[in-house]
C-alpha positions in Angstrom: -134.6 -225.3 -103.1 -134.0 -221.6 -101.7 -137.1 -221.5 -98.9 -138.1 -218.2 -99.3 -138.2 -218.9 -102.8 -140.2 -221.8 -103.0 -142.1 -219.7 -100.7 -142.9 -217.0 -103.2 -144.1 -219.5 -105.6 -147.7 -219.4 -103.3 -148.2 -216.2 -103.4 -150.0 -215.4 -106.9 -148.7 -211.7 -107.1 -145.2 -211.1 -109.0 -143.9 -208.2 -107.1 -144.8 -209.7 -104.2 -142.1 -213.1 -105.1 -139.9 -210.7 -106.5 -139.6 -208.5 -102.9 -139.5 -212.1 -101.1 -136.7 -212.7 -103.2 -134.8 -209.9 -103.5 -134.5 -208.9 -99.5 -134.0 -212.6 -98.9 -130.8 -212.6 -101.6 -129.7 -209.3 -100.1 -130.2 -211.0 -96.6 -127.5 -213.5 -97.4 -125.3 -211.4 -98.7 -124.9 -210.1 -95.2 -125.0 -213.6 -93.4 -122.3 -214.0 -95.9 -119.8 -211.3 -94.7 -120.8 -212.1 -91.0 -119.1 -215.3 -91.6 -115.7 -213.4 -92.6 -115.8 -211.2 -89.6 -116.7 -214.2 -87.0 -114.1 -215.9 -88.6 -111.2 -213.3 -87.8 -112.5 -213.0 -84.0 -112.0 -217.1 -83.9 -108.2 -216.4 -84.9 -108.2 -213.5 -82.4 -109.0 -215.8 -79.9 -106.6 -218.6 -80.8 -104.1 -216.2 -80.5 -104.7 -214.7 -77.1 -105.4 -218.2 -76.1 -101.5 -219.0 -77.7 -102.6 -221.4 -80.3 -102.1 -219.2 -82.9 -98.8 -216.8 -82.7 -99.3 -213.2 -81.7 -98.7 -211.5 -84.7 -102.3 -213.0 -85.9 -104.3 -210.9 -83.7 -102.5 -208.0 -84.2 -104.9 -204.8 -85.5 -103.3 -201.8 -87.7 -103.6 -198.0 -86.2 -107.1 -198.1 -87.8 -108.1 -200.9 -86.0 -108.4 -203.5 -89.3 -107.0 -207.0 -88.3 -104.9 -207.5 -91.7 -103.3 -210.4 -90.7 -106.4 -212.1 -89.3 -108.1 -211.2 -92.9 -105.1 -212.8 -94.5 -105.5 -215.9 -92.8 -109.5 -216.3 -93.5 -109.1 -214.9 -96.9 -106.2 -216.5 -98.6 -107.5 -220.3 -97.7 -110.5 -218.8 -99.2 -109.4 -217.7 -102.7 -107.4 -221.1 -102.8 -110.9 -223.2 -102.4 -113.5 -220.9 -104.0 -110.9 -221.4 -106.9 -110.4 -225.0 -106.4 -114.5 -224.8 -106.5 -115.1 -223.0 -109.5 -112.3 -224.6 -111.9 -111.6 -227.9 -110.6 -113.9 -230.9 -111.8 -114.9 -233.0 -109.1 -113.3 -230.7 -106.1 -117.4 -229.7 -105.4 -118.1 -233.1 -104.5 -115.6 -232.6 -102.1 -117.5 -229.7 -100.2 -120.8 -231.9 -99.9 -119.2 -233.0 -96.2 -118.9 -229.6 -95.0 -122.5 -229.1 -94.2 -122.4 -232.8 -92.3 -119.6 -231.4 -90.5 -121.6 -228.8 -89.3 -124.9 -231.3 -88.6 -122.5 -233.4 -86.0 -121.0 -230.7 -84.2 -124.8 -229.2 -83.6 -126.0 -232.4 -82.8 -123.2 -232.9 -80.0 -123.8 -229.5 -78.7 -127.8 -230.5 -78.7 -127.1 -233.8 -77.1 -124.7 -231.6 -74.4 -127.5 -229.2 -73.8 -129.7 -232.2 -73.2 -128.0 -233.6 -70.5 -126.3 -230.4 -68.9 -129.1 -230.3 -65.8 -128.3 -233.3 -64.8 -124.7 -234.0 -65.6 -123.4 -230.8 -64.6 -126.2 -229.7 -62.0 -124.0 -227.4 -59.9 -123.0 -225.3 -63.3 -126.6 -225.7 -64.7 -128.5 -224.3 -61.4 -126.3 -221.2 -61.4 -127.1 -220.2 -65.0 -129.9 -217.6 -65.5 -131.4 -220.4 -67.6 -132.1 -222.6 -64.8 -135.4 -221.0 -63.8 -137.4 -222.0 -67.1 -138.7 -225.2 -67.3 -141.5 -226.8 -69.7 -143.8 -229.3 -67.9 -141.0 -229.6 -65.1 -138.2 -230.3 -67.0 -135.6 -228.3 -67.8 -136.6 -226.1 -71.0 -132.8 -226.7 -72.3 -133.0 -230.3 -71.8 -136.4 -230.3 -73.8 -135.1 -228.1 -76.7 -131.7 -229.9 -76.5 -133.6 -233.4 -77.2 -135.9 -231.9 -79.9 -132.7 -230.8 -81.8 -130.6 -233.7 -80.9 -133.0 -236.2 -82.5 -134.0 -234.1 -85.3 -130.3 -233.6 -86.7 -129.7 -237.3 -85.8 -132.8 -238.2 -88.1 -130.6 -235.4 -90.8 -127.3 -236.9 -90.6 -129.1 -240.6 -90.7 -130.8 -239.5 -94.0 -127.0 -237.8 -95.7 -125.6 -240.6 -94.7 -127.5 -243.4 -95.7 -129.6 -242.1 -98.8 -127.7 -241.5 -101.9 -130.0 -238.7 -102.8 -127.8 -236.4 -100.9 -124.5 -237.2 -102.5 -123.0 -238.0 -99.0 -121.8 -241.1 -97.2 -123.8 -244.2 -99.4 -124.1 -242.0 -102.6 -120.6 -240.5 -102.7 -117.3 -242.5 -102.6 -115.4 -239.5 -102.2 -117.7 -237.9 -99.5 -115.9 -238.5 -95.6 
């Protein structure tokens, strides 16, 4: 289920769920095209960084980064493709969410443990001064998220309700 939608379903008045619902669809439309355009600025910076050749950060006269676009894009047509007309290829995807979970939870954990593993870098970073009950406030929001997303990637990968590790033997 959608949030906002199962959201709208307590509130008794039917212009009401339809607003909810229409500015919340309209709201992922945009998230949706933010994730093109963060997507060329990560091959902009493989390039500059000379992982990816030059000629993918180039920019036209007009400043559009066609070969950047080209590179998100065509990948993109291939698997929304391989999505829509392939039988069994969406079972494929269900990982890519996991994916996602694990590299969060790694970044949590990192955050965690920053103050203290790294306590030079930490105590110059403006983020240093807040604390929660005398402990760092990133350590305390790193742990909250670190064992909430390992309790998330526990439950995909163990309950076949989810269609992931135990429930799919195509999923990892």
């Amino acid at each position: 289920g959608y949030p906002p939608l199962l959201a709208s379903f307590l509130i008794d008045s039917r212009v009401v769920q339809m607003i909810i619902v229409v500015l919340f669809g309209a709201w992922f439309i945009g998230w949706a095209g933010t994730l093109w355009l963060s997507s060329t600025r990560m091959i902009f910076a493989a390039a500059f960084d000379r992982v990816l050749p030059e000629w993918a950060a180039r920019v036209s006269d007009r400043g559009v980064p066609w070969m950047a676009l080209l590179l998100i894009m065509i990948p993109g047509v291939v698997l929304s493709w391989l999505y829509a007309y392939q039988a069994g290829f969406s079972a494929l995807t269900l990982d890519a969410s996991l994916v996602i979970a694990v590299t969060f939870f790694g970044t949590s954990f990192a955050a965690t443990i920053l103050p203290w593993w790294k306590a030079d870098l930490y105590n110059k970073s403006p983020i240093a001064r807040y604390k929660l009950a005398g402990l760092p406030l990133i350590s305390v929001a790193g742990a909250i998220t670190t064992i909430f997303l390992g309790w998330v990637v526990y439950e995909w990968l163990s309950n076949s309700l989810y269609g992931l590790g135990a429930g799919n033997s195509q999923s990892i």
